[in-house]
C-alpha positions as CSV (number, residue, x, y, z in Angstrom):
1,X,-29.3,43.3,27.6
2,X,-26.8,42.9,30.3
3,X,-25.1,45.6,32.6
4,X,-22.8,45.2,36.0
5,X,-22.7,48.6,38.2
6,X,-20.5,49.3,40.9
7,X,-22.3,51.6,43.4
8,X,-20.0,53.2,45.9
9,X,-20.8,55.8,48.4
10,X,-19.3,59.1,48.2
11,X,-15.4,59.2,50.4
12,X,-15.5,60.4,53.5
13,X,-15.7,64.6,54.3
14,X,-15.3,67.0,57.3
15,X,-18.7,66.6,58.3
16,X,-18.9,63.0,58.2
17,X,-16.5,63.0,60.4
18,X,-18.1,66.1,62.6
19,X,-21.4,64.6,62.8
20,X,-22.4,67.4,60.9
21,X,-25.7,66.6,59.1
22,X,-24.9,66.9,55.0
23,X,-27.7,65.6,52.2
24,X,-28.5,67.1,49.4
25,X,-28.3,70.9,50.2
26,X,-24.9,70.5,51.7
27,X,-22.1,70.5,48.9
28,X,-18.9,69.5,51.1
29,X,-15.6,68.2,49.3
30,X,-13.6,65.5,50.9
31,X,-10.9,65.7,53.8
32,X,-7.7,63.9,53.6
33,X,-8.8,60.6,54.8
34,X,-12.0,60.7,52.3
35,X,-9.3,61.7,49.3
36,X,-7.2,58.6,50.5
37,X,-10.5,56.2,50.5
38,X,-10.8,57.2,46.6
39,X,-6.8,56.7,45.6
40,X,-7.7,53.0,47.6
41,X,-11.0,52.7,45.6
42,X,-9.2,53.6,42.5
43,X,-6.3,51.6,43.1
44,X,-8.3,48.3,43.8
45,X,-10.5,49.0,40.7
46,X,-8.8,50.6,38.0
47,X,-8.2,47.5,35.8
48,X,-12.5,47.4,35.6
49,X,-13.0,48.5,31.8
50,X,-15.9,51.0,33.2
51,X,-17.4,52.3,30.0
52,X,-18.8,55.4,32.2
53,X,-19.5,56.6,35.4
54,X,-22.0,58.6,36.6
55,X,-22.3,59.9,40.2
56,X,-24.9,63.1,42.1
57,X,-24.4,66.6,41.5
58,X,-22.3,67.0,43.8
59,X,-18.3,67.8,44.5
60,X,-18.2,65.0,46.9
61,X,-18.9,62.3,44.1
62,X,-16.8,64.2,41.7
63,X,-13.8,63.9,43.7
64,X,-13.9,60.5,44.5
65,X,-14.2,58.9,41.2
66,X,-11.8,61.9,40.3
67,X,-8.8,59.2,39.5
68,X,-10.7,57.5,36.9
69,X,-11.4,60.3,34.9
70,X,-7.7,60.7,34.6
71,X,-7.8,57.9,32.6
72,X,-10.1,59.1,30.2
73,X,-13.6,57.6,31.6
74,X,-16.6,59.6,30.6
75,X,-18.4,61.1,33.8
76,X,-22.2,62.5,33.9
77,X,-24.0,64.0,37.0
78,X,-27.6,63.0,37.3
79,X,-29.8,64.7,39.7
80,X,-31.4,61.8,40.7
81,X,-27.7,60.2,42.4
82,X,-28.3,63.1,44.6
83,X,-28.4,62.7,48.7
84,X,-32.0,63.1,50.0
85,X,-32.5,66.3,51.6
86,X,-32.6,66.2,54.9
87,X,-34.6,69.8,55.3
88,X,-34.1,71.9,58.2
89,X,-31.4,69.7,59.6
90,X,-29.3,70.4,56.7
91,X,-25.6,71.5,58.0
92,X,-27.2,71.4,61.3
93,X,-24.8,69.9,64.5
94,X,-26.3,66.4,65.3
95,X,-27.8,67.6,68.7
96,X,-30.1,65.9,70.6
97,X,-32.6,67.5,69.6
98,X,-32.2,66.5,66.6
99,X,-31.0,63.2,66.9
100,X,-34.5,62.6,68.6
101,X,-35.9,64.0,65.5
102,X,-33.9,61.1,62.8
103,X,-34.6,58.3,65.4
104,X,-38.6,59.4,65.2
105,X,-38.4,60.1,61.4
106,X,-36.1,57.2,60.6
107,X,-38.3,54.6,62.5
108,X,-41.1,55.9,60.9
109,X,-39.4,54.9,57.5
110,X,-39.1,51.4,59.1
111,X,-42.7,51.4,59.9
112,X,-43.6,52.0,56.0
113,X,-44.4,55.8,56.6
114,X,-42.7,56.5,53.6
115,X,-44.2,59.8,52.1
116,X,-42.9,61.6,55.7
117,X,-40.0,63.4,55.7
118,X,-38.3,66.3,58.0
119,X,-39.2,69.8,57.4
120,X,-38.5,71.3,53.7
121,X,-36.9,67.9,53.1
122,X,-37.4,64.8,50.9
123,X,-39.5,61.9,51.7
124,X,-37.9,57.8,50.5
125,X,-40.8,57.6,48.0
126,X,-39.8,61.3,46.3
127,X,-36.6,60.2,46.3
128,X,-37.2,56.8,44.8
129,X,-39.1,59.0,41.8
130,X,-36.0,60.8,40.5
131,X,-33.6,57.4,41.2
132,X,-36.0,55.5,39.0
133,X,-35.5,58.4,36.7
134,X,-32.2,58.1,36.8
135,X,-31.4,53.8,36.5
136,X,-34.0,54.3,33.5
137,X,-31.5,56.8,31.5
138,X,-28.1,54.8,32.4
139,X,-30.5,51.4,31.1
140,X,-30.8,53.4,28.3
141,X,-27.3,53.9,27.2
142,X,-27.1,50.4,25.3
143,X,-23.0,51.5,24.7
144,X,-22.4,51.2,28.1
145,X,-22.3,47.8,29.9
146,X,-19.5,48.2,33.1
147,X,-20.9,51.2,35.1
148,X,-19.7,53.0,38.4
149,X,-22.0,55.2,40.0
150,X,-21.0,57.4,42.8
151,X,-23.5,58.3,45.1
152,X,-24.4,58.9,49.2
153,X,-25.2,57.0,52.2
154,X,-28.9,57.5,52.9
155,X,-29.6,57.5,49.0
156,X,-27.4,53.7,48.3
157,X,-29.6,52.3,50.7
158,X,-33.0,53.8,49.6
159,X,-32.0,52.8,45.6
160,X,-30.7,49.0,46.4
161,X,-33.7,48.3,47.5
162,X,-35.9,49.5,45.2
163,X,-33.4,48.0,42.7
164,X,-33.8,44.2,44.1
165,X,-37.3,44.3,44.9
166,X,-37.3,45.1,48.9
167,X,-39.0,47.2,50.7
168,X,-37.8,50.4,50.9
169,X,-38.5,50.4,54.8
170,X,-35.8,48.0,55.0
171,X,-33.2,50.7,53.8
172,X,-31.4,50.4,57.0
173,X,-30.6,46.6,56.6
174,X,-28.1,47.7,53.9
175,X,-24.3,48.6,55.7
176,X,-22.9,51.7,54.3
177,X,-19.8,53.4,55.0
178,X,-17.4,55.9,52.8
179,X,-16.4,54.3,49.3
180,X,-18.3,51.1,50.6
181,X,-19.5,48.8,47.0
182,X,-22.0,46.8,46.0
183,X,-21.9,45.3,42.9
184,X,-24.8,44.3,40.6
185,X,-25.9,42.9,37.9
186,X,-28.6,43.4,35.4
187,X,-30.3,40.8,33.1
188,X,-33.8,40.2,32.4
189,X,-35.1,43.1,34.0
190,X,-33.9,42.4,36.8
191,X,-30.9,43.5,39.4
192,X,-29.0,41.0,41.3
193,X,-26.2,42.1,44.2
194,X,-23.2,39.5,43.6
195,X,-21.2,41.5,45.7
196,X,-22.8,42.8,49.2
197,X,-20.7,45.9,50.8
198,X,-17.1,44.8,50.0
199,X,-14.9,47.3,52.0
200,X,-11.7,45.4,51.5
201,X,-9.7,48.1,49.3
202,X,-10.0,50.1,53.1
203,X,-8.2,47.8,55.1
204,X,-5.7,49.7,57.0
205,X,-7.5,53.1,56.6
206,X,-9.1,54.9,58.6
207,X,-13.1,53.9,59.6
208,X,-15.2,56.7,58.7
């Protein structure tokens, strides 16, 4: 069985841009420039026979892959595409207070601390659990062989590794930004990247 996905990150929102902090429990739609970095996505992509798509439950995901389902595309949410929750912090001004508190959790991710996570929030290896969930159902789907999945920043990162065998403590060596791909493919049980964080449909718009 082989399969090629095309994950992209969510476009960009009000809060990206704000610095406001928005995982899992924050259910913001896109701003202009985010809606503009979907038509570019779109645009650049649409001639892709995707056989479905399937992005987080949430609005943010919906709307960017929005111009596909004009065409007729099948779309499913799956729980386990959602942002990690970031706890306490969630819709919370990045202050320095609580930038202190990312930097501290973040580089205890790097350090392999991986069941720690902020306050009422998710940990990388609780998240991992429902993603595995979830790439196990879409490898299920024999029907469907071209694949776009829409998902966020924090969670892209934490799944591509898991996905090609590194450690998820490396998370941050993968660049993200809004509508950002990386295309893989699957064969032998196994997923390769063949295309590492093309950005090239944004040239001209705006950085997130």
């Amino acid at each position: 069985m082989k399969k090629t996905f095309y994950f992209i990150r969510h476009g960009q929102t009000e809060l990206n841009l704000k610095g406001i902090v928005q995982g899992r429990g924050v259910d913001s739609p896109l701003n202009e420039n985010g809606i503009k970095q979907a038509q570019a996505f779109y645009d650049t992509y649409k001639n892709i026979p995707f056989d479905k798509i399937y992005t987080s439950t949430l609005i943010r995901t919906h709307q960017t892959v929005a111009p596909f389902l004009k065409d007729g595309i099948p779309m499913e949410q799956l729980i386990g595409l959602d942002e990690i929750s970031w706890g306490i912090y969630e819709g919370q001004t990045q202050t320095e207070e609580i930038l202190t508190g990312f930097d501290k959790v973040v580089s205890s991710w790097r350090n392999n601390d991986l069941d720690l996570a902020i306050e009422e929030g998710e940990s990388p290896n609780t998240l991992v659990t429902r993603q595995k969930e979830a790439i196990e159902y879409m490898l299920q789907q024999p029907e469907e062989e071209t694949i776009l999945v829409c998902m966020h920043g924090r969670a892209l990162r934490v799944m591509l590794c898991h996905l090609t065998n590194v450690p998820v403590c490396n998370m941050d060596d993968f660049p993200h930004t809004n509508t950002a791909l990386y295309k893989l493919e699957y064969s032998d049980n196994e997923f390769a990247i063949v295309d590492h964080y093309n950005v090239k449909h944004l040239e001209g718009l705006l950085d997130e």
